[in-house]
C-alpha positions in Angstrom: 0.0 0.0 0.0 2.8 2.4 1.1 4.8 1.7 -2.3 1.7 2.4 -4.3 1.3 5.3 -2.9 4.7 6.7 -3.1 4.4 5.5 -7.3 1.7 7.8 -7.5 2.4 10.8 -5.8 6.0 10.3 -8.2 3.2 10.0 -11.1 0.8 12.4 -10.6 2.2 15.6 -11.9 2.5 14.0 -15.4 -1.2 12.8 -14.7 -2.2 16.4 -13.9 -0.7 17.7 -17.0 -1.8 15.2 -18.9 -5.2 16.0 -18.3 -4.7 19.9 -18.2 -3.5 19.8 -21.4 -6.4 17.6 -22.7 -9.0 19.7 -21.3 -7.3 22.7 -22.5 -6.9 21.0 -26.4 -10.7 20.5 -26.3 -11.6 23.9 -25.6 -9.2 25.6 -27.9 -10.3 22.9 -30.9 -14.5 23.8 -30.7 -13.3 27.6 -30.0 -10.8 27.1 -32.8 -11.6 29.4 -35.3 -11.8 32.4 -33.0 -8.0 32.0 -32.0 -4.8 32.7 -33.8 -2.2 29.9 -34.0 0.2 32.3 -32.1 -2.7 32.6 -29.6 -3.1 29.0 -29.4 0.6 28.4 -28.9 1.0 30.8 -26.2 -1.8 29.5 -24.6 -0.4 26.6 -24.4 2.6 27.6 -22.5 0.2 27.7 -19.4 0.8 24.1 -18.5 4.3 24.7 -18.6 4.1 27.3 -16.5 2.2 25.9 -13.8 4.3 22.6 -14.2 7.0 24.4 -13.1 6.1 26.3 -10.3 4.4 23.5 -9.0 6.1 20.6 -9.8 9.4 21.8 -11.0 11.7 21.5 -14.1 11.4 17.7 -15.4 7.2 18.1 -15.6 7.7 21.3 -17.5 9.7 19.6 -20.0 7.0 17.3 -20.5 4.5 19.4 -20.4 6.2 21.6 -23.4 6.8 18.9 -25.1 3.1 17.7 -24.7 1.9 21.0 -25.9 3.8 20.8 -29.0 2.6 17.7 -29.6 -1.1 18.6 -28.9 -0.4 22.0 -30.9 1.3 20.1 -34.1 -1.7 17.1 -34.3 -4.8 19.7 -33.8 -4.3 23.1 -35.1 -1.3 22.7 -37.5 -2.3 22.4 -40.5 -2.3 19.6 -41.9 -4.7 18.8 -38.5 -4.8 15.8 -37.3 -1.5 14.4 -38.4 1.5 15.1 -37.3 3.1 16.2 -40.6 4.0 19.8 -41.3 3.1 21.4 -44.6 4.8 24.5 -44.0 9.1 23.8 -42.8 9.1 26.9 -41.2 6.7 25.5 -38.2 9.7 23.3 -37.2 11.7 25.9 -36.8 9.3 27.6 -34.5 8.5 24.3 -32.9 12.5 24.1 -31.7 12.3 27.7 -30.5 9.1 26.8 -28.9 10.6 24.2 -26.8 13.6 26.1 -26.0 11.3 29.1 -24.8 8.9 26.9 -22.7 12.5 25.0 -21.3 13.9 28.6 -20.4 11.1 29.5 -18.7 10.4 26.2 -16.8 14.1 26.5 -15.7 13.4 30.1 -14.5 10.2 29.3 -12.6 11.9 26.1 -11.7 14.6 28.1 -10.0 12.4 30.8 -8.5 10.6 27.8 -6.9 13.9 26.9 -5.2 14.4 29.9 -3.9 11.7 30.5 -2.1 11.8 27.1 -0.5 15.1 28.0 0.3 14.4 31.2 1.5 11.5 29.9 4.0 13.8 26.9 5.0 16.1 29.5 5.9 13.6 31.8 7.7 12.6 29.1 9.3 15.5 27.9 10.7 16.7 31.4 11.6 13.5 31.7 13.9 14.5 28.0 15.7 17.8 29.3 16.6 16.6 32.5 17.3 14.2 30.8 19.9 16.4 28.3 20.9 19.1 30.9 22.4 16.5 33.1 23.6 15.3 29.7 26.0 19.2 29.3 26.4 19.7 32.6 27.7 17.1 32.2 30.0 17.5 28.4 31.4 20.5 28.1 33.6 19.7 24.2 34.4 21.2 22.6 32.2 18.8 19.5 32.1 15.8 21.6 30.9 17.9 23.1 28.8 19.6 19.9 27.1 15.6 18.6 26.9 14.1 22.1 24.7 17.3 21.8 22.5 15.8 18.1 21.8 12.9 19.0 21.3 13.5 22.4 18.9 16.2 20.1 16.9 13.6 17.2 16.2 10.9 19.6 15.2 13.4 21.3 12.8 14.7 17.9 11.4 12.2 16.2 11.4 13.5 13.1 12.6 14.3 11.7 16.4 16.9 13.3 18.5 19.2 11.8 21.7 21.5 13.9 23.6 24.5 12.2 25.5 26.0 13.1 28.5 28.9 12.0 31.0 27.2 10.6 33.7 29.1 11.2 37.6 31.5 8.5 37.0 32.5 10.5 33.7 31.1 7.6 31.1 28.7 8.6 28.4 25.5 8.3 28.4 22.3 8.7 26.8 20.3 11.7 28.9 17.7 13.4 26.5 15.6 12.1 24.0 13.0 13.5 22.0 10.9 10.8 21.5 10.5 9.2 24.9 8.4 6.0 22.9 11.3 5.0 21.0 14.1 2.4 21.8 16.4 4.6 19.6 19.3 6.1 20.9 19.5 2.9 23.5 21.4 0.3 21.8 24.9 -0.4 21.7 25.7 0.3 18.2 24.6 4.2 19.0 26.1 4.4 22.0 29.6 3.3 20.7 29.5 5.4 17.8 28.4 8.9 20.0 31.5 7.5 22.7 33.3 7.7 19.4 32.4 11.1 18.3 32.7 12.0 22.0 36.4 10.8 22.5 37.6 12.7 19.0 35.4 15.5 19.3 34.6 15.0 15.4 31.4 14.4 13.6 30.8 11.1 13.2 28.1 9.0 11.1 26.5 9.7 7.7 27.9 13.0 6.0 30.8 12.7 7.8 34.6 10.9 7.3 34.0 8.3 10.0 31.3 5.6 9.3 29.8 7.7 6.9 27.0 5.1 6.3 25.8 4.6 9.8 22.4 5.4 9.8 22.5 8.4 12.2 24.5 11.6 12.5 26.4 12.5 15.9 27.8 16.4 16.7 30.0 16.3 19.2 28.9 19.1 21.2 31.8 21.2 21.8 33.4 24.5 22.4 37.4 25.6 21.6 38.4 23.8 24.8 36.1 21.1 25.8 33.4 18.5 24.6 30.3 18.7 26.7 28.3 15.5 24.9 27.1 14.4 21.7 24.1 15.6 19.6 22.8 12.7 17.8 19.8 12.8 14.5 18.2 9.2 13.6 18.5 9.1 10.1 17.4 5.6 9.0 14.3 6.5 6.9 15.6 9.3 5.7 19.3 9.5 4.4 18.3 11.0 0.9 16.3 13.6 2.8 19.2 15.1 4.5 20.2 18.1 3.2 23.2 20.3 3.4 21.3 22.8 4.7 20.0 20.6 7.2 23.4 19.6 8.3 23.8 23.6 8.8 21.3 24.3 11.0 22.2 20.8 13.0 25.3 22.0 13.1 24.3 25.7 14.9 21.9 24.0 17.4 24.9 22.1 18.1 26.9 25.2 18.6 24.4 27.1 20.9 23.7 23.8 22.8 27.5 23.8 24.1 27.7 27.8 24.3 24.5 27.0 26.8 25.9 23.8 28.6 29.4 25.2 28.9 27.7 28.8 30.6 25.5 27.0 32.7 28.5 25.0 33.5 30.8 28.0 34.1 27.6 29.6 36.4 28.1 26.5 38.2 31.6 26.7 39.2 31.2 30.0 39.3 28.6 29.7 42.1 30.8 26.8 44.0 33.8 28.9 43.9 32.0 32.2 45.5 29.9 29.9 48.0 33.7 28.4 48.9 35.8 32.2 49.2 32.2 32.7 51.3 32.4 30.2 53.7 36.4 30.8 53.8 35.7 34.8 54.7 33.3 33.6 57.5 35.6 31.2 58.5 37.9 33.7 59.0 35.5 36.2 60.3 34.4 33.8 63.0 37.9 32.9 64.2 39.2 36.0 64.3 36.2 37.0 66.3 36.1 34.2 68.6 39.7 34.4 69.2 39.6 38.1 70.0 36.4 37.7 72.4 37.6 34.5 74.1 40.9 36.1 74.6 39.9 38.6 76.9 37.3 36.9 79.7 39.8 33.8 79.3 43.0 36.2 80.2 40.7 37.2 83.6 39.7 33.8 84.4 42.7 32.5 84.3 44.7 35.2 86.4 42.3 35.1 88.7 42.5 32.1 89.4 45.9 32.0 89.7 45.9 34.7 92.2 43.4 32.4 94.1 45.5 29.3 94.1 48.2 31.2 95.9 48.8 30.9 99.7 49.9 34.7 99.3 48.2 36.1 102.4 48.5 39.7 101.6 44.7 39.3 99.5 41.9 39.7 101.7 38.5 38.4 101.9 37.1 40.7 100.0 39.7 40.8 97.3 39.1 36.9 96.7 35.0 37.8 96.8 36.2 40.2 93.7 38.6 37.7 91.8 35.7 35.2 92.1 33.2 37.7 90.3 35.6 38.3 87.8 35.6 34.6 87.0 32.1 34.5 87.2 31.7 37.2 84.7 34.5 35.7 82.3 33.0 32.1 82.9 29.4 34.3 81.7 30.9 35.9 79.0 32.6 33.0 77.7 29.0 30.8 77.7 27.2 33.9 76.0 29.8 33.5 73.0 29.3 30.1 72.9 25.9 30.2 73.0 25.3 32.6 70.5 27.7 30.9 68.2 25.3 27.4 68.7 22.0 29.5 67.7 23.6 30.9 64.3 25.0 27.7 63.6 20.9 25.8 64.4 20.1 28.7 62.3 21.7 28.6 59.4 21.6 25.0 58.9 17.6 24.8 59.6 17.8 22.7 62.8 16.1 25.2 65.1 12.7 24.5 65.5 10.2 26.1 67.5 8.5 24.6 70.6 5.6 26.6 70.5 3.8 27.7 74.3 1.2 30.3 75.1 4.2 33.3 77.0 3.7 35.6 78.9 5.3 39.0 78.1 6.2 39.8 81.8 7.7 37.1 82.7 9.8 37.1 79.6 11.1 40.6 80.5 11.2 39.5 84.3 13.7 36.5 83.1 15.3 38.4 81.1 16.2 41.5 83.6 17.7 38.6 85.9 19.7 37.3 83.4 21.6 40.8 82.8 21.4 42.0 86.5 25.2 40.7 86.8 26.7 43.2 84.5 24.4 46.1 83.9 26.5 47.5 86.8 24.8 51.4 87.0 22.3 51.7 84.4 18.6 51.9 85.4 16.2 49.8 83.4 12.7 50.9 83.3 9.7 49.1 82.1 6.4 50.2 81.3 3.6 47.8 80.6 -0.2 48.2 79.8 -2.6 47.5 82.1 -3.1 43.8 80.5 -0.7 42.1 78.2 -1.9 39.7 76.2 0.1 36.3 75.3 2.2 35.6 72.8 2.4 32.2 71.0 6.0 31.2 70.5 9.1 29.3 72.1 9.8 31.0 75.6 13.7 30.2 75.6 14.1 31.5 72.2 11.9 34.7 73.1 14.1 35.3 76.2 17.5 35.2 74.4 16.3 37.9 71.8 15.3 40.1 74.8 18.6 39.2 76.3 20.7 40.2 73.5 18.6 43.3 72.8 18.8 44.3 76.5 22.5 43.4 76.4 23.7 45.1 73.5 21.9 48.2 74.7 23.6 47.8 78.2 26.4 47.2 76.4 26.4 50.3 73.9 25.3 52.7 76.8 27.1 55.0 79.0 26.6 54.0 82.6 24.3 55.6 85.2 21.9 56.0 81.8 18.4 54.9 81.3 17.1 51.7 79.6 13.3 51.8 78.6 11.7 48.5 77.9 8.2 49.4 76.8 5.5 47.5 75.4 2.3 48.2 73.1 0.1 46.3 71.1 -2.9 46.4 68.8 -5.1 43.8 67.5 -2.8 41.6 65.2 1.0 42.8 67.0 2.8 43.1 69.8 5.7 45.3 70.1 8.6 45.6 72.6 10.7 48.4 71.8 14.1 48.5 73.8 15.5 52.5 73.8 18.9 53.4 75.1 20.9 56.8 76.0 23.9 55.0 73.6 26.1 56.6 71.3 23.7 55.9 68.1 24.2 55.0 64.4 24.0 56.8 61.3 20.4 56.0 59.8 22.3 53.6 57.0 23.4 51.3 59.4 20.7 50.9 60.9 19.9 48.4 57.8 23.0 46.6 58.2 23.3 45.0 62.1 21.3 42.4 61.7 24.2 41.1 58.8 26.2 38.5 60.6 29.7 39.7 62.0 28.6 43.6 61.2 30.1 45.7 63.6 29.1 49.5 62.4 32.1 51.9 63.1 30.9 53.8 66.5 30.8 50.6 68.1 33.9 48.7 67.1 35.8 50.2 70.5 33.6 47.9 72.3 33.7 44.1 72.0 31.6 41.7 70.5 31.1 39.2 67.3 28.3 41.1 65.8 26.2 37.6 65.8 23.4 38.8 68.6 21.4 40.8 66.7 21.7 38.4 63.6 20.6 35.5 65.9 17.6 37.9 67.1 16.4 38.4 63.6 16.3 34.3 62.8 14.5 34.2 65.8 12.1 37.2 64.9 11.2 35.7 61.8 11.0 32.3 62.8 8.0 33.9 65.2 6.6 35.2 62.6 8.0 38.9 63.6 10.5 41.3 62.4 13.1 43.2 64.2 14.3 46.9 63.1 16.7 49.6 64.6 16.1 53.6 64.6 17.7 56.2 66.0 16.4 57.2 69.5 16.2 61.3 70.1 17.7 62.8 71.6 20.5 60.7 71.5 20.9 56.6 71.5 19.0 53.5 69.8 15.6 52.3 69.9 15.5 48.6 69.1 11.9 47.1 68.0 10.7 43.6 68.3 6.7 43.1 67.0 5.6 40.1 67.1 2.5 38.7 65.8 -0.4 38.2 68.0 -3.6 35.4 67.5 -7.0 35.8 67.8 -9.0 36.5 70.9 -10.5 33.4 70.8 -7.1 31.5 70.2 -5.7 33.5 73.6 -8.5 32.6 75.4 -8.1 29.0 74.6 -3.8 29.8 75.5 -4.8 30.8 79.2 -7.4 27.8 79.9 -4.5 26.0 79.0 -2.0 28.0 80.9 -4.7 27.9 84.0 -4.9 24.1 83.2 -1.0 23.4 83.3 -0.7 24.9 86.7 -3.9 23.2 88.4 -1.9 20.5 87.2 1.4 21.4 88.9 0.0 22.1 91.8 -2.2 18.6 92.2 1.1 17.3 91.1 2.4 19.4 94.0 0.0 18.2 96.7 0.2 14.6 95.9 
């Protein structure tokens, strides 16, 4: 069935013509005697005309030599016979069917070009849309699978991409016909390794194995090959066109130009994620080392002075080294500490334990906790007359308010004021922490909650410049935020808000609060 069909779409053009010419020989012969023979002749060049436009130069020859024919038998006189009475019609007969040739050739040829010219247009707007997609894909899978897919629908035929695997051997990775077994076998496989190896075309149109039924691109730029493009050409060898290798050729191209940039993005990206993790390497040792220096320095003269027998220290002089190791001891945990919390937050192991808290005895905890070394400051705290609770993990909440409270003991002259004040509304609760500090300019106030930022006024003082990070991972983890501003007349005002639930839900938080200690204290009495 299929070779019948292919003998008459080869035969049908003469067929056409055929007929064409018989219908048009009809006509002219009852409408005879109101045409010209010059008329009729260049009537008849009609056929060949449309012949060759539509069907090209070999059924324009037949169809100028069927018109001659036709022209010679019916309307040459004698008609009906194929003898010519007058020599001078042969003459005009040659010139005839050099005239209909030319223009066959002509039309023939004009044919061509447009077919060329839309073959070219057309593959001018693939590549044009393949690197478009390139320049915006940086994953070089879905990239490897649209230059599949936009190189079978130009070709016409099956495409397989290969690719070395982890262990560095090729192997088949895209396909554009995910039904087919081609691309799978052995035979293929060798032959890509081979045009992978060489970095040379190999298969049909090329030097090597020239009649394998396939064609495989290494895909390649000046210094390296990336994989192999390979086209199934077993149906179609006589249908593969120069101009077809061309544009296999520049998808080829662009497909390495895409893999190796992705590629180069790649190590790009590994190389500034390592000279990252070196600089904060370095950043944390250095600031480690220089905060650990100092409390351990105290600690350990102190204690020095205290394992002596040298009787010249009082009482009160050993109460004082003591403190001093108790504050370096403090110090020391608070680093450590801090360091722990960036390092649960940065790799995603902190999770939240969440509790219904209340506000004031998070600010009670955390007043006790930096009672040791606020020294002279007064802190002040002001408090609505009914606070309502917040949902969230009550250790993390009190080491925010620590480190807020510390850093603005820390940043503060001494004998100055510390307000801790709290507001709310329906949806937020805010704690805003003010100090009588030194202050920042307004654009670093953006920049303290970077890890290891210390801002220029403050680097006289110690520190790592990881609190107020850690307190934004644990704002946000809340739900919250955490922002800095200037505090007039002079100082910082540090602002925690936090989110607050519904009325209904804080009910339900302090029958379970009331609940819990009922609880304890049955516990208690038992």
């Amino acid at each position: 069935m299929r070779n019948l069909q292919a003998l008459w779409a080869s035969w049908r053009p003469y067929a056409s013509i055929t007929l064409l010419v018989a219908l048009m020989t009809v006509v002219m012969h009852l409408l005879g005697l109101a045409f010209d023979l010059v008329n009729i002749a260049l009537i008849y060049l009609f056929p060949i005309l449309v012949s060759a436009v539509w069907w090209g130069l070999r059924p324009a020859v037949y169809a100028a030599v069927l018109a001659i024919v036709a022209l010679d038998f019916f309307f040459v006189p004698p008609t009906l016979s194929f003898s010519v009475a007058d020599l001078r019609y042969v003459v005009s007969f040659v010139v005839y069917v050099a005239v209909a040739a030319l223009t066959a050739s002509l039309a023939s040829r004009l044919k061509q070009q447009l077919l060329y010219s839309k073959q070219r247009e057309a593959q001018t707007t693939a590549l044009y849309t393949l690197s478009r997609q390139m320049n915006a894909i940086t994953d070089v899978n879905v990239l490897l699978d649209n230059v599949s897919l936009q190189a079978a629908r130009s070709m016409g035929s099956e495409i397989a991409i290969y690719m070395p695997d982890a262990k560095g051997n090729l192997a088949l990775s895209h396909r554009s016909a995910a039904d087919s077994d081609w691309g799978r076998g052995e035979a293929e496989k060798a032959t890509a390794k081979l045009a992978f190896d060489h970095g040379e075309a190999v298969g049909y149109g090329s030097s090597t194995l020239r009649d394998a039924p396939g064609c495989y691109l290494p895909l390649r730029t000046e210094d390296r090959v990336y994989g192999v493009l390979a086209l199934n050409l077993k149906e179609r060898k006589n249908l593969f066109t120069a101009g077809q290798r061309q544009m296999l050729e520049a998808l080829g191209g662009l497909a390495a130009s895409a893999v190796a940039r992705a590629k180069l993005a790649e190590e790009a990206k590994i190389a500034h994620l390592t000279a990252e993790s070196e600089r904060l390497r370095t950043a944390i040792l250095d600031s480690v080392s220089h905060e650990l220096r100092t409390p351990l320095a105290a600690i350990i003269g102190s204690a020095t002075v205290l394992a002596s027998d040298d009787e010249l220290f009082t009482s009160e002089d050993r109460k004082e080294l003591s403190i001093n190791i108790r504050d370096g001891a403090l110090r020391m945990n608070r680093l450590v500490k801090n360091l722990l919390s960036m390092v649960q937050l940065e790799s995603g192991m902190l999770r939240l334990r969440k509790n219904w808290c209340d506000v004031e005895d998070l600010i009670g905890v955390t007043l006790s906790q930096v009672q040791d070394y606020k020294e002279h400051r007064k802190l002040r705290v002001r408090l609505p007359d009914e606070v309502p609770l917040v949902s969230g993990d009550e250790v993390l909440l009190e080491q925010m308010l620590a480190n807020v409270v510390g850093n603005a003991i820390k940043y503060s002259p001494d004998y100055s004021e510390i307000d801790i004040e709290v507001s709310f509304d329906p949806d937020t609760l805010v704690i805003a922490v003010a100090d009588q500090g030194t202050g920042l300019a307004e654009e670093e106030y953006a920049r303290i909650f970077d890890k290891f930022y210390r801002a220029d006024a403050t680097r006289q003082v110690t520190g790592t410049g990881l609190g107020l990070a850690i307190c934004k991972g644990i704002a946000e983890l809340h739900g919250g935020t955490i922002s800095g501003r200037r505090n007039e007349p002079q100082g910082t005002v540090m602002t925690i808000a936090l989110p607050l639930n519904t009325p209904d839900q804080q009910q339900s938080g302090k029958i379970d609060e009331r609940h819990r200690e009922q609880r304890t204290e049955n516990d208690g009495d038992e």
